[in-house]
C-alpha distance (Angstrom), angle and dihedral (degrees) to the residues before:
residue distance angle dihedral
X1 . . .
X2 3.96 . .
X3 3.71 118.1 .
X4 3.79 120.8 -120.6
X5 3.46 112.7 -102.4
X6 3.93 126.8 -139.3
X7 3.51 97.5 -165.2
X8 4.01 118.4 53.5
X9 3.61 116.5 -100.8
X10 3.45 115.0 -178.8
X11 3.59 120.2 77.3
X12 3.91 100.2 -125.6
X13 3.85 93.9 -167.7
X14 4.08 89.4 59.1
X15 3.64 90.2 41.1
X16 3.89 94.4 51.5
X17 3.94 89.4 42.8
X18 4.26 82.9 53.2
X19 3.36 98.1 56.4
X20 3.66 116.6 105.3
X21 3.94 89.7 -12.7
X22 3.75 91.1 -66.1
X23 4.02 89.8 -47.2
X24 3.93 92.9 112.4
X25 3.75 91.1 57.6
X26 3.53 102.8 50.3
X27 4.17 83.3 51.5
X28 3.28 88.3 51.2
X29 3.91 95.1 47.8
X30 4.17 84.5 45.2
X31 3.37 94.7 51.0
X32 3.60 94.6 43.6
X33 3.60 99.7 57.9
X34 3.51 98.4 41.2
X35 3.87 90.0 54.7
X36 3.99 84.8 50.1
X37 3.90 96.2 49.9
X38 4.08 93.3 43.3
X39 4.18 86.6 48.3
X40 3.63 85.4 53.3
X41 3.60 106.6 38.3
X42 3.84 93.2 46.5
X43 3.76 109.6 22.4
X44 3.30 102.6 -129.2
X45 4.23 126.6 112.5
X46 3.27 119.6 -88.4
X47 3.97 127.6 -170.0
X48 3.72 130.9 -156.6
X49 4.16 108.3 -169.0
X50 4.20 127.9 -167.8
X51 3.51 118.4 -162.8
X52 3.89 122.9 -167.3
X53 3.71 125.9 -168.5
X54 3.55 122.1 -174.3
X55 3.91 119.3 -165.1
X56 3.94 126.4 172.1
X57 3.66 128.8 -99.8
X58 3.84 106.0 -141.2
X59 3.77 116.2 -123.4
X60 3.87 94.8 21.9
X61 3.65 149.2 63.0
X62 3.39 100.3 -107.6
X63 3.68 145.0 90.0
X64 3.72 145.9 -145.6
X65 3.57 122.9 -124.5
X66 3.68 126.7 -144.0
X67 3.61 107.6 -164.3
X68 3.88 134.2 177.5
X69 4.06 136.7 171.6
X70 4.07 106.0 -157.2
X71 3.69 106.9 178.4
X72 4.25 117.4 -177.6
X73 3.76 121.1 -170.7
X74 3.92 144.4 143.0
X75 3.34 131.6 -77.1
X76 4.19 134.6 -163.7
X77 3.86 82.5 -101.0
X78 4.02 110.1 30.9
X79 3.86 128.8 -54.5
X80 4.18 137.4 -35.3
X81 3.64 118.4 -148.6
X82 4.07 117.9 -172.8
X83 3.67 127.7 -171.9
X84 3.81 127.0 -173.4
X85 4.15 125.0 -178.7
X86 3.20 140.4 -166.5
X87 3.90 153.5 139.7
X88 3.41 145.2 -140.1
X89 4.14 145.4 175.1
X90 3.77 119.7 -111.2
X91 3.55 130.1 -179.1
X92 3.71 124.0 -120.0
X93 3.71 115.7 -136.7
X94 3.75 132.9 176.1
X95 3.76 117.7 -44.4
X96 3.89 88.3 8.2
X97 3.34 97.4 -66.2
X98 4.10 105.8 168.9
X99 4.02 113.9 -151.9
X100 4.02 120.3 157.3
X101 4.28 84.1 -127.1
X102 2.87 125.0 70.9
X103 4.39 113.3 -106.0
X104 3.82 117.5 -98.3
X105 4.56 88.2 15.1
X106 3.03 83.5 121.3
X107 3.63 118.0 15.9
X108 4.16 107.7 123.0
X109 3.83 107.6 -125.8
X110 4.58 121.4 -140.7
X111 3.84 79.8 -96.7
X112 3.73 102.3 51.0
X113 4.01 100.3 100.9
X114 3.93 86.9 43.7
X115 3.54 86.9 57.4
X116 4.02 97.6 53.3
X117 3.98 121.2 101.6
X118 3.82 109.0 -119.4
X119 3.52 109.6 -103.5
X120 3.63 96.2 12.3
């Protein structure tokens, strides 16, 4: 069982970067600035929305994400509404920590440069 952490752990900006392969981000980024420019250009509130749902993966320590990016705003004629989904596997690490590989892949060990051909 992990222990609760009182300090965050997971380092949200990687995690939202991981997410699709990058793909959620640049949704995110879309839908952001089109929300921002319709706000703007008609005056009227606009609202972009990102759900994540975390369910277990039996047998491991790791999750899978269910993300979306909904954004709603006004248009010249009414309203736009724009939903994106997606999911992805992350690894569960100590204290919760979420990363997309899997802890200590690629941590190098005392023994690592022992361990290297010469000239390789």
């Amino acid at each position: 069982m992990h222990e609760r952490p009182s300090q965050a752990v997971t380092d949200v900006g990687a995690v939202i970067t991981d997410l699709d392969g990058g793909h959620f981000e640049a949704l995110l980024s879309v839908a952001m600035s089109r929300t921002a420019a319709a706000v703007v250009d008609h005056q009227r509130k606009g609202e972009v929305t990102i759900k994540l749902k975390l369910e277990p993966i039996k047998g491991t320590h790791q999750v899978r994400v269910a993300h979306s990016v909904e954004s709603k705003h006004a248009t010249a004629f009414g309203k736009a509404a724009e939903v994106a989904e997606g999911a992805t596997v992350l690894h569960v690490s100590k204290g919760g920590a979420l990363s997309l590989a899997q802890p200590g892949l690629f941590d190098r060990g005392p023994k690592a440069d022992q361990d290297r051909i010469p000239g390789a």
